[in-house]
DRENKOL-960381 format. One line per field, with one value per residue: residue number from 1; x negated, y, z negated of N, C-alpha, C, O, CB in turn; chain; residue in three letters. Coordinates in nm, 3 decimals. Each point is the difference from the previous one (the first is absolute). Last residue first. Glycine has a CB too. Example, Ala and Ser with C-alpha at 12.3 -4.5 7.8 and 13.67 -1.06 7.14 Angstrom:
<rs>
nr	[2, 1];
n_u	[-1.285, 0.089];
n_v	[-0.225, -0.509];
n_w	[-0.708, -0.208];
ca_u	[-0.082, 0.089];
ca_v	[0.119, 0.119];
ca_w	[-0.006, 0.000];
c_u	[0.077, -0.090];
c_v	[0.109, 0.120];
c_w	[-0.073, 0.000];
o_u	[-0.051, -0.104];
o_v	[0.111, -0.002];
o_w	[-0.017, -0.066];
cb_u	[-0.067, 0.293];
cb_v	[-0.174, -0.115];
cb_w	[0.232, -0.059];
kette	[A, A];
rest	[ser, ala];
</rs>
This chain:
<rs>
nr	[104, 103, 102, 101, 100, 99, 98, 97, 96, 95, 94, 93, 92, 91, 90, 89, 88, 87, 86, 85, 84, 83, 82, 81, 80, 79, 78, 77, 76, 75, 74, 73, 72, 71, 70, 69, 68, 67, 66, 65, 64, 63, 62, 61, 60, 59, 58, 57, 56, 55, 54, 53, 52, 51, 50, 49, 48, 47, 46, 45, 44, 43, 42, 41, 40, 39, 38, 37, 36, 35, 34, 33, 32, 31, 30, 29, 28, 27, 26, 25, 24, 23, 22, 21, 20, 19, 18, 17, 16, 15, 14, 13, 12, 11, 10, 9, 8, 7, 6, 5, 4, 3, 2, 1];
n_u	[-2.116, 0.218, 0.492, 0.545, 0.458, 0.386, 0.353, 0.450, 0.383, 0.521, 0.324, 0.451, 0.223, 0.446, -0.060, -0.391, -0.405, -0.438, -0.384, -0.450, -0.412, -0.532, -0.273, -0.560, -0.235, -0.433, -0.196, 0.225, -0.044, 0.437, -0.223, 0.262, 0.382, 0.353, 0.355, 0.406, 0.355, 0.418, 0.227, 0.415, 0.116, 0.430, -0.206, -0.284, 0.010, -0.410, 0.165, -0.476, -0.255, -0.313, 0.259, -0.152, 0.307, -0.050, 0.553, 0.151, 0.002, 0.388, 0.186, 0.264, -0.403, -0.197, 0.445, 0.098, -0.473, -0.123, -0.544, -0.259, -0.499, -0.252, 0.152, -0.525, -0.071, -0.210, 0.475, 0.466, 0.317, 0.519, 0.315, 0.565, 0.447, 0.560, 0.017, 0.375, -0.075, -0.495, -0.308, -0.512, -0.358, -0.537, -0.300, -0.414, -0.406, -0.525, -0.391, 0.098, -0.626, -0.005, -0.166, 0.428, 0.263, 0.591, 0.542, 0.380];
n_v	[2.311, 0.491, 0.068, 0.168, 0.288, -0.013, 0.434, -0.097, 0.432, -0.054, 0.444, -0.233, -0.500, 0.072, -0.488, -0.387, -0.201, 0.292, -0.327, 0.167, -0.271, 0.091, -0.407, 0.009, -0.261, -0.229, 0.101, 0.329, -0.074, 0.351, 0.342, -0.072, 0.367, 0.099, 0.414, 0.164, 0.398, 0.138, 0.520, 0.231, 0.547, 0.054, -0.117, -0.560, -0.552, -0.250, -0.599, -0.250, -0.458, -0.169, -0.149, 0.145, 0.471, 0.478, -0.135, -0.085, -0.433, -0.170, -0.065, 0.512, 0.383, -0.290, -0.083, 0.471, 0.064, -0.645, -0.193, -0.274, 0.007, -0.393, -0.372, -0.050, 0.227, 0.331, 0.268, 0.149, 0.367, 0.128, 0.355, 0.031, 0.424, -0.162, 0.389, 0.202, 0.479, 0.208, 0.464, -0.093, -0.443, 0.112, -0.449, 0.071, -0.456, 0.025, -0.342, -0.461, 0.066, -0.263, -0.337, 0.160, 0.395, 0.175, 0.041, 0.260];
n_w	[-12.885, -0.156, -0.282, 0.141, -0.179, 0.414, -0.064, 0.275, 0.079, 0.227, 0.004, 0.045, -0.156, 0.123, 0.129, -0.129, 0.177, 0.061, -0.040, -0.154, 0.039, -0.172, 0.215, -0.243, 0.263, -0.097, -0.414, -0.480, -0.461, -0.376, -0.418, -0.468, -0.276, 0.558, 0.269, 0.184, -0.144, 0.243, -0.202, 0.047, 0.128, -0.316, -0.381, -0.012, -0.214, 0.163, -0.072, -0.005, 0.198, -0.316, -0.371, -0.440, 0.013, -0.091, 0.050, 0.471, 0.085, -0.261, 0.421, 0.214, 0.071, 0.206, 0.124, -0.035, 0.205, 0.159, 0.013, 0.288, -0.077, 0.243, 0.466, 0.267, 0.333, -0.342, -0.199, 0.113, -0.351, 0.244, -0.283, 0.183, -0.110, -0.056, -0.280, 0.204, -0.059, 0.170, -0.165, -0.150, -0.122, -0.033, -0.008, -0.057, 0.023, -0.370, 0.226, 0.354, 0.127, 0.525, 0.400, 0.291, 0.348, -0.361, 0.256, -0.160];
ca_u	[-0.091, -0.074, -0.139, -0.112, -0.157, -0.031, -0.127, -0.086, -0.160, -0.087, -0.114, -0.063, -0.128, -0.002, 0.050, 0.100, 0.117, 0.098, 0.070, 0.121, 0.130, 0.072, 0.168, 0.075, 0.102, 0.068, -0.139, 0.011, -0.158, -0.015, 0.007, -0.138, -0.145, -0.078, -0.074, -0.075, -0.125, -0.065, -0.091, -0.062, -0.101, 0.004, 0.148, -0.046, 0.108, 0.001, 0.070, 0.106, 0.056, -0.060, 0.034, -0.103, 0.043, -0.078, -0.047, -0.018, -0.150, -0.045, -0.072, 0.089, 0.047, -0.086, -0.038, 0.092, -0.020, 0.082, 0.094, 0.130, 0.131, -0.031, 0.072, 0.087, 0.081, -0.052, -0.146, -0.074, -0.173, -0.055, -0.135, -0.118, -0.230, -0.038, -0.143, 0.004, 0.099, 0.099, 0.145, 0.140, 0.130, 0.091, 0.134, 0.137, 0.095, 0.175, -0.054, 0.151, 0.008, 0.037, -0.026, -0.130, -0.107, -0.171, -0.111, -0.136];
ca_v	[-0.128, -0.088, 0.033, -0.112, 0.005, -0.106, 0.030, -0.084, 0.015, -0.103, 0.040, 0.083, 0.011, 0.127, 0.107, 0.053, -0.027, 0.019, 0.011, 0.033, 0.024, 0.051, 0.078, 0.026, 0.084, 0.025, -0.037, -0.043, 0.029, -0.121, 0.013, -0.106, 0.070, -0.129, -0.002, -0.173, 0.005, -0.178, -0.075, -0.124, -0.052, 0.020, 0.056, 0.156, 0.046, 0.171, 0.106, 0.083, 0.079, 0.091, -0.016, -0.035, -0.112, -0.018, 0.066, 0.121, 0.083, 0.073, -0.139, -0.131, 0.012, 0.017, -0.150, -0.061, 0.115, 0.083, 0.039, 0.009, 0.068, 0.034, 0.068, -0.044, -0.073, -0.114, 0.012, -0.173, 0.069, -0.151, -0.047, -0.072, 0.044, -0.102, -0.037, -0.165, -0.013, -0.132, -0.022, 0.077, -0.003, 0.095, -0.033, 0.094, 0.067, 0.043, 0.022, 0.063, 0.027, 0.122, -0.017, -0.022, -0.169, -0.004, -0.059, 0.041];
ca_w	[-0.020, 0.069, -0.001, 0.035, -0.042, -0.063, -0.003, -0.101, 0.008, -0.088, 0.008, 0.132, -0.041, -0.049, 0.046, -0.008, 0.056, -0.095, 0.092, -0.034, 0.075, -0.087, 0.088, -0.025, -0.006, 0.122, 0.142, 0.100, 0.109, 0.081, 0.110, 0.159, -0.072, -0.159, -0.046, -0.038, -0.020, 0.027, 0.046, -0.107, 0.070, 0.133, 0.063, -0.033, 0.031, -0.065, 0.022, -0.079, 0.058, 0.081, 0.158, 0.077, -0.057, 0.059, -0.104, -0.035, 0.068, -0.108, -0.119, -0.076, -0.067, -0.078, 0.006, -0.117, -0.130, 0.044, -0.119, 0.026, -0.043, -0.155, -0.066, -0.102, 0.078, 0.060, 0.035, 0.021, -0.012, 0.042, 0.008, -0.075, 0.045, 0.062, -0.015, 0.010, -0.095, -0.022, 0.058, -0.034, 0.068, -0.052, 0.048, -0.070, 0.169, -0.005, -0.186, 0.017, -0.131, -0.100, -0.133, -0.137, 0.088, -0.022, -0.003, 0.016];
c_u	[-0.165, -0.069, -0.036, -0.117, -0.084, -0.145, -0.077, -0.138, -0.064, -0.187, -0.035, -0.159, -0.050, -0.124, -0.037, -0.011, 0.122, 0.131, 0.123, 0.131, 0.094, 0.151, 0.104, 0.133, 0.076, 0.072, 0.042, -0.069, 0.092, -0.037, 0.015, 0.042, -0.147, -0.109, -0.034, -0.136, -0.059, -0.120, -0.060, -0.106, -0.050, -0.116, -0.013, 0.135, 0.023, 0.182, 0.010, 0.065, 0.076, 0.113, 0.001, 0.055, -0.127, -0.015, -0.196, -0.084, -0.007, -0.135, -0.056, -0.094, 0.037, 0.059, -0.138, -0.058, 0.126, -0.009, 0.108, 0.135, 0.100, 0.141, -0.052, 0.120, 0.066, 0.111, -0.094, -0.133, -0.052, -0.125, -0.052, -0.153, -0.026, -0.123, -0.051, -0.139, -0.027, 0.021, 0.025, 0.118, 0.110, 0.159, 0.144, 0.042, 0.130, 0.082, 0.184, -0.066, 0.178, 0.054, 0.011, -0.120, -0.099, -0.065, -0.152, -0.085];
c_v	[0.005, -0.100, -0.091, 0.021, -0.123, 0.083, -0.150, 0.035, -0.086, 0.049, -0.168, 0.019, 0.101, 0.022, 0.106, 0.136, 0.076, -0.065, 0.033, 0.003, 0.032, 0.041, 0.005, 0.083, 0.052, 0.151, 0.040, -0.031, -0.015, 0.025, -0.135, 0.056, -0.044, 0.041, -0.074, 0.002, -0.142, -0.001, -0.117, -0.042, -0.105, -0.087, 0.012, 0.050, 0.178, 0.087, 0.123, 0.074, 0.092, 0.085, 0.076, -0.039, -0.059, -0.187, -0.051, 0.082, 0.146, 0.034, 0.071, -0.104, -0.131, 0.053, 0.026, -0.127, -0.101, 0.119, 0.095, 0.038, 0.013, 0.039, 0.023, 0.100, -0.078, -0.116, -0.104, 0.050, -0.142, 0.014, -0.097, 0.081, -0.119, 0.042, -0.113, -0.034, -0.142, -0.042, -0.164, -0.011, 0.144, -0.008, 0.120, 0.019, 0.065, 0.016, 0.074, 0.038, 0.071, -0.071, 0.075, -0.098, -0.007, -0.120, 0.015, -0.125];
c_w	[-0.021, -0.053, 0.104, -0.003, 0.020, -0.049, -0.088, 0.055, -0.044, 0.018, -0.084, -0.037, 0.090, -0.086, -0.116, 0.020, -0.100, 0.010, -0.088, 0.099, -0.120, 0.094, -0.153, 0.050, -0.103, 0.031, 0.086, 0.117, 0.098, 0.116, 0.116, 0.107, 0.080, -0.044, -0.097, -0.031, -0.008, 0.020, -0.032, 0.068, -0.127, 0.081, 0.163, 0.037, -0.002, 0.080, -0.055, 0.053, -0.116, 0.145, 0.081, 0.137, 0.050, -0.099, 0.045, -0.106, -0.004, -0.004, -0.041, -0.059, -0.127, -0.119, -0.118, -0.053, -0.060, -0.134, 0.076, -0.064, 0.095, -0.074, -0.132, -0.109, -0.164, 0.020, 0.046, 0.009, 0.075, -0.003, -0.002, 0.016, -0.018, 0.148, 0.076, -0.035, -0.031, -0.133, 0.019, 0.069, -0.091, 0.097, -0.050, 0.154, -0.107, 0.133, -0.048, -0.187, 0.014, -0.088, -0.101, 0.082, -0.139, 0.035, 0.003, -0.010];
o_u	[-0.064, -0.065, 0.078, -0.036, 0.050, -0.063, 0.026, -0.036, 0.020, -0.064, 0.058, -0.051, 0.012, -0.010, 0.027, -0.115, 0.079, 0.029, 0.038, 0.009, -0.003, -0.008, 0.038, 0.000, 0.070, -0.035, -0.073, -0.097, 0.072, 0.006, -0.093, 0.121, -0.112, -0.087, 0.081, -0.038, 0.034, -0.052, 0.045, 0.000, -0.028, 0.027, -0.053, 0.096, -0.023, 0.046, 0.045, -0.068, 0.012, -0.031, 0.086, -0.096, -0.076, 0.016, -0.001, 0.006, -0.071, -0.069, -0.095, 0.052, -0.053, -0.027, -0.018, 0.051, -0.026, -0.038, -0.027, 0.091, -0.035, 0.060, -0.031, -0.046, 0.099, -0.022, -0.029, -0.045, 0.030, -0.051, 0.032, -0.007, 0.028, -0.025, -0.109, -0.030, 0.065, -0.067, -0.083, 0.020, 0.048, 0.000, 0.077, -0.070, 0.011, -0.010, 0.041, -0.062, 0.029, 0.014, -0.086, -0.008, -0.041, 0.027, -0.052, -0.009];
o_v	[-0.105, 0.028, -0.083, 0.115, -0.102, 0.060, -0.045, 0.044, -0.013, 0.029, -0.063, 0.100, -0.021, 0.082, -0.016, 0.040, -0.078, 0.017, -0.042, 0.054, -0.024, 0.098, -0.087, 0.091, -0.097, 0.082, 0.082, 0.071, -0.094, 0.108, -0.081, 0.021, 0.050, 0.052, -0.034, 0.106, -0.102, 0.024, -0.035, 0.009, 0.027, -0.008, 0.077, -0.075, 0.053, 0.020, 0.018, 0.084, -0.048, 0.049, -0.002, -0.003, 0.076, -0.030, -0.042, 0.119, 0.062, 0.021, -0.074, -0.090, -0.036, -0.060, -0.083, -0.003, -0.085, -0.032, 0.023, -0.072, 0.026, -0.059, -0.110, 0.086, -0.072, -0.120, -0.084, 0.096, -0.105, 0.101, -0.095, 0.086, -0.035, -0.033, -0.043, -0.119, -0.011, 0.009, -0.085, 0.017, 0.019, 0.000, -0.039, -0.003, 0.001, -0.011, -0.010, -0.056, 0.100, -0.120, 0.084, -0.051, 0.077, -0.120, 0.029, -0.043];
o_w	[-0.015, -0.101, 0.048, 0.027, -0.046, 0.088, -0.112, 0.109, -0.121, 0.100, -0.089, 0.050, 0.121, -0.091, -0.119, -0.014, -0.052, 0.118, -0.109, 0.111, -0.121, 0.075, -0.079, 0.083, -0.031, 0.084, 0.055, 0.024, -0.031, 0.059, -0.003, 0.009, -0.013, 0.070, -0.087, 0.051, -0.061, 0.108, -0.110, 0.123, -0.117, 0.120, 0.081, 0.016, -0.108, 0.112, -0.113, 0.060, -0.113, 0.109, 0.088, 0.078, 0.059, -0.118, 0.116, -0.030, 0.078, -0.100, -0.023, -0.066, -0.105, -0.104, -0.088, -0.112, -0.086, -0.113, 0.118, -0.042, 0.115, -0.090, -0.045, -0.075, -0.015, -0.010, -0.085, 0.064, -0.058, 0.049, -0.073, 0.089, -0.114, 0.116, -0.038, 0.010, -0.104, -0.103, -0.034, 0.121, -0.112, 0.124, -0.088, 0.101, -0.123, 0.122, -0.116, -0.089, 0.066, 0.021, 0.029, 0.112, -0.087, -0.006, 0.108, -0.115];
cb_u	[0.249, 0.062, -0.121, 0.154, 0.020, 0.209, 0.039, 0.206, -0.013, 0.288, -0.057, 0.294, -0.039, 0.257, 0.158, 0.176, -0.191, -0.139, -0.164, -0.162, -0.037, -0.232, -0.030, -0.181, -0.081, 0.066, -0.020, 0.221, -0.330, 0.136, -0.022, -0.146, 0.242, 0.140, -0.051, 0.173, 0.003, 0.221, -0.049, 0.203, -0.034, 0.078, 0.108, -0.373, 0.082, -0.438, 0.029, -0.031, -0.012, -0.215, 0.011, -0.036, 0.348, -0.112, 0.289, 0.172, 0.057, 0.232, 0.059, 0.145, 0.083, -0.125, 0.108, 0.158, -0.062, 0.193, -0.170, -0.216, -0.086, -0.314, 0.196, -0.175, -0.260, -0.207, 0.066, 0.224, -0.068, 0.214, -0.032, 0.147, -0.144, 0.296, 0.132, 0.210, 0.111, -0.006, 0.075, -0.151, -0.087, -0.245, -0.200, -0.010, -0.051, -0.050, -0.428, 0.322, -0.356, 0.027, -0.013, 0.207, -0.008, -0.008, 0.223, 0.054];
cb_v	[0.017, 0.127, 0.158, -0.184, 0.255, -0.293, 0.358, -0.254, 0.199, -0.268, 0.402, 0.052, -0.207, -0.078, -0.109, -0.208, -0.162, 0.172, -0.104, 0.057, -0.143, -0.016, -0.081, -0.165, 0.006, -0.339, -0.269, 0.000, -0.016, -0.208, 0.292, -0.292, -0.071, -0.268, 0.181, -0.224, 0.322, -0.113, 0.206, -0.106, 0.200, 0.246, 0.083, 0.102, -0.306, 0.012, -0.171, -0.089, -0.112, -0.232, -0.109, -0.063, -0.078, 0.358, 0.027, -0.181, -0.232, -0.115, -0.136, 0.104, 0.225, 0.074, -0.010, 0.097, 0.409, -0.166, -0.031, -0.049, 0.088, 0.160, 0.038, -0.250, 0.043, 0.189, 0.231, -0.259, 0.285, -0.177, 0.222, -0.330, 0.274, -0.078, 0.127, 0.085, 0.189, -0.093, 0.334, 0.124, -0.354, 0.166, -0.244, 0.167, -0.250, 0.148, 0.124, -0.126, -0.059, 0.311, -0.186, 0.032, -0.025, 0.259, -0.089, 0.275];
cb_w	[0.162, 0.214, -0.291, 0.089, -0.121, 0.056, 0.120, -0.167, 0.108, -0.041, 0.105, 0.012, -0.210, 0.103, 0.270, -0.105, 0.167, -0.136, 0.291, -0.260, 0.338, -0.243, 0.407, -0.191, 0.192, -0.113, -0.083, -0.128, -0.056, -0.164, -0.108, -0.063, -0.247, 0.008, 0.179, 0.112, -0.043, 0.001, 0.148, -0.228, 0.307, -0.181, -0.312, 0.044, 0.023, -0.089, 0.165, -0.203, 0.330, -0.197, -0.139, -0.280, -0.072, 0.219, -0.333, 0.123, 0.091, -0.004, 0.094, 0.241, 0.300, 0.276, 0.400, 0.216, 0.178, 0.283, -0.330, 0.133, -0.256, 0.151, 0.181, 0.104, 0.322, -0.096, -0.063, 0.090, -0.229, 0.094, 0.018, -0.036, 0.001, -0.226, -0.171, 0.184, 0.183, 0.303, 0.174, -0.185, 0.180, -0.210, 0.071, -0.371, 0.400, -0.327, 0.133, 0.329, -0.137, 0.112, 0.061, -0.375, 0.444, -0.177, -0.051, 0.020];
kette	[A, A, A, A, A, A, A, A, A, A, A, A, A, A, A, A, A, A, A, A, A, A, A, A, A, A, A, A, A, A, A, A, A, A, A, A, A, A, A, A, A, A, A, A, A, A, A, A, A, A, A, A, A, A, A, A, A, A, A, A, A, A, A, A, A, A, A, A, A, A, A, A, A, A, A, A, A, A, A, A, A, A, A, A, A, A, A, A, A, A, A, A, A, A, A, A, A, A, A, A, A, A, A, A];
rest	[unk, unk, unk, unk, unk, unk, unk, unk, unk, unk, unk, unk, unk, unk, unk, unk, unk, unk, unk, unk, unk, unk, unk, unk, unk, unk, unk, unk, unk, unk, unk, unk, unk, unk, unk, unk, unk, unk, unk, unk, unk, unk, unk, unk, unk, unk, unk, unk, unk, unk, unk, unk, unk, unk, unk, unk, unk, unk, unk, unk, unk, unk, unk, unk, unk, unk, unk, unk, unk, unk, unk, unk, unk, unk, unk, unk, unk, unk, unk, unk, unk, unk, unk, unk, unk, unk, unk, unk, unk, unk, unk, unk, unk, unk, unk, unk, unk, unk, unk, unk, unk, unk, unk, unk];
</rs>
């Protein structure tokens, strides 16, 4: 999902059902610049499961995990934001993301 800005990134989430490999990435760039990159396993495994200042956390459910990002500030974009996802493993059948933003 890409947004034209000028605008305000204030979250996003990121929900994954199914696969076995957690090898989902998320990719957040804002104004062409990479912020986040993470894989759910990859967020999992260093211990982004609990609420931390690195404004990302893994939420773990039955059956559906999700990939939260957010900072207590809101960040300015001028150009773009683009919230991606890529999956690279088998028997994922649903992804939903939702970026929240304000105006300038």
């Amino acid at each position: 999902m890409t947004l034209k800005g000028p605008g305000l990134f204030l979250s996003a989430n990121v929900s994954k059902q199914g696969g076995a490999t957690d090898l989902t990435f998320v990719n957040l760039d804002i104004d062409g610049r990479n912020v986040v990159s993470f894989s759910f396993a990859a967020a999992r495994n260093v211990g982004l499961t609990a609420a931390n200042p690195y404004g990302i956390q893994f939420l773990s459910g039955a059956g559906v995990e999700s990939f939260a990002i957010g900072w207590p500030f809101p960040l300015t974009f001028k150009r773009s934001l683009t919230l991606a996802v890529t999956v690279n493993e088998v028997g994922v059948v649903q992804i939903l993301a939702n970026v929240v933003r304000g105006g300038l």
